[in-house]
N, C-alpha and C positions, 0 to 999 in steps of 0.2 A: 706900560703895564705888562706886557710881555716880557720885557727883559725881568723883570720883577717876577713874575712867572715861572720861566727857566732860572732864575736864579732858586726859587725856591723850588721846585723839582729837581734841580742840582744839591741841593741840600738835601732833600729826602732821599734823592741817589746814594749820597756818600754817606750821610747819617746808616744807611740801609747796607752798606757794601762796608762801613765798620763793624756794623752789628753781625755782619757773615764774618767779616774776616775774626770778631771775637768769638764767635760759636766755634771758626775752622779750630782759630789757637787753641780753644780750650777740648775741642774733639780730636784734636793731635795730640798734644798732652796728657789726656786720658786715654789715648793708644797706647800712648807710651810710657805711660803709668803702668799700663795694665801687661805691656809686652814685661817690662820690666819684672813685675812679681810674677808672670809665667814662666820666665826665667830664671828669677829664685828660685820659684816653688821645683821645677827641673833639677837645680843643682842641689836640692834640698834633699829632691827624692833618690839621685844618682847618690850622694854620700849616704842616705841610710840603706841605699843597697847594695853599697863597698862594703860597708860596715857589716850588714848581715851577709856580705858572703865571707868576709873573713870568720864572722866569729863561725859560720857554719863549717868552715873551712879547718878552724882550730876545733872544732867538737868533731869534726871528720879523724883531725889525728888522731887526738886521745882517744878515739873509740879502735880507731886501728890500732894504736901502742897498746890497748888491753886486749883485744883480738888475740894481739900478735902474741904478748906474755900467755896468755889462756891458752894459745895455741900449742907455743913452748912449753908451757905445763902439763898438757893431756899429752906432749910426744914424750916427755920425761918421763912420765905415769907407765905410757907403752911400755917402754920401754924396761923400765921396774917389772912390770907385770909378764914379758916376756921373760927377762931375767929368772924370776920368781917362778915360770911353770917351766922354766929348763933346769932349774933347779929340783926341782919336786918332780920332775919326769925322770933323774937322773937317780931321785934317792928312791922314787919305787922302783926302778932298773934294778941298783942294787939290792933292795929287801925281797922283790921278786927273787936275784939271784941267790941269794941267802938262803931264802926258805927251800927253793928248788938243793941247794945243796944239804941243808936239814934233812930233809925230805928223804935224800937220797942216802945221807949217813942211816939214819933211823931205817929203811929200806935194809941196807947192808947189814945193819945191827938185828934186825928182825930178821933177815935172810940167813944169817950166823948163825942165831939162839934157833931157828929153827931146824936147821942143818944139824947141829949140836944133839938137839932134842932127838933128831933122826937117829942120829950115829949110837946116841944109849940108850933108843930101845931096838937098834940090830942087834 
């Protein structure tokens, strides 16, 4: 009856140390099940954030290659615009000088006709 005993407490042993070893397997498994999709979800999240630095990266350029044309466009504009008041400083120069000689012939003319006027009532 003893042997019979241990035999069957050897059986609820192994019965009971399968039943661990299938809890282990299936709790190993669902480690690694689960290591598994942390690591998908990782490489999932590392490509949508290659992804979003590129595209930021390409809306970085274009916003510099308009920067950069706008920039070249208001130097253009200066540019004009200086042109433009060297020009118009250059032509009141002249009309100044113009009038200044006007000014001064009519001066001569009136200094003359006045002279003139003098001489015939001496």
């Amino acid at each position: 009856e003893a042997a019979a005993h241990v035999a069957q407490a050897r059986q609820k042993d192994q019965s009971q140390i399968q039943e661990l070893q299938r809890r282990y397997t299936a709790l190993e498994e669902a480690a690694q099940a689960k290591e598994a999709e942390g690591a998908r979800l990782q490489r999932n999240m590392e490509h949508r954030h290659g992804e979003a630095v590129d595209q930021l990266s390409r809306l970085y350029q274009r916003k510099l290659a308009h920067e950069s044309d706008r920039l070249l466009t208001l130097r253009l504009q200066i540019d004009d615009l200086q042109e433009q008041k060297h020009k118009e400083e250059e032509q009141h120069l002249r009309q100044m000088h113009e009038s200044a000689v006007a000014a001064q012939e009519e001066l001569s003319r009136l200094l003359a006709e006045r002279d003139l006027e003098i001489k015939k009532h001496q």
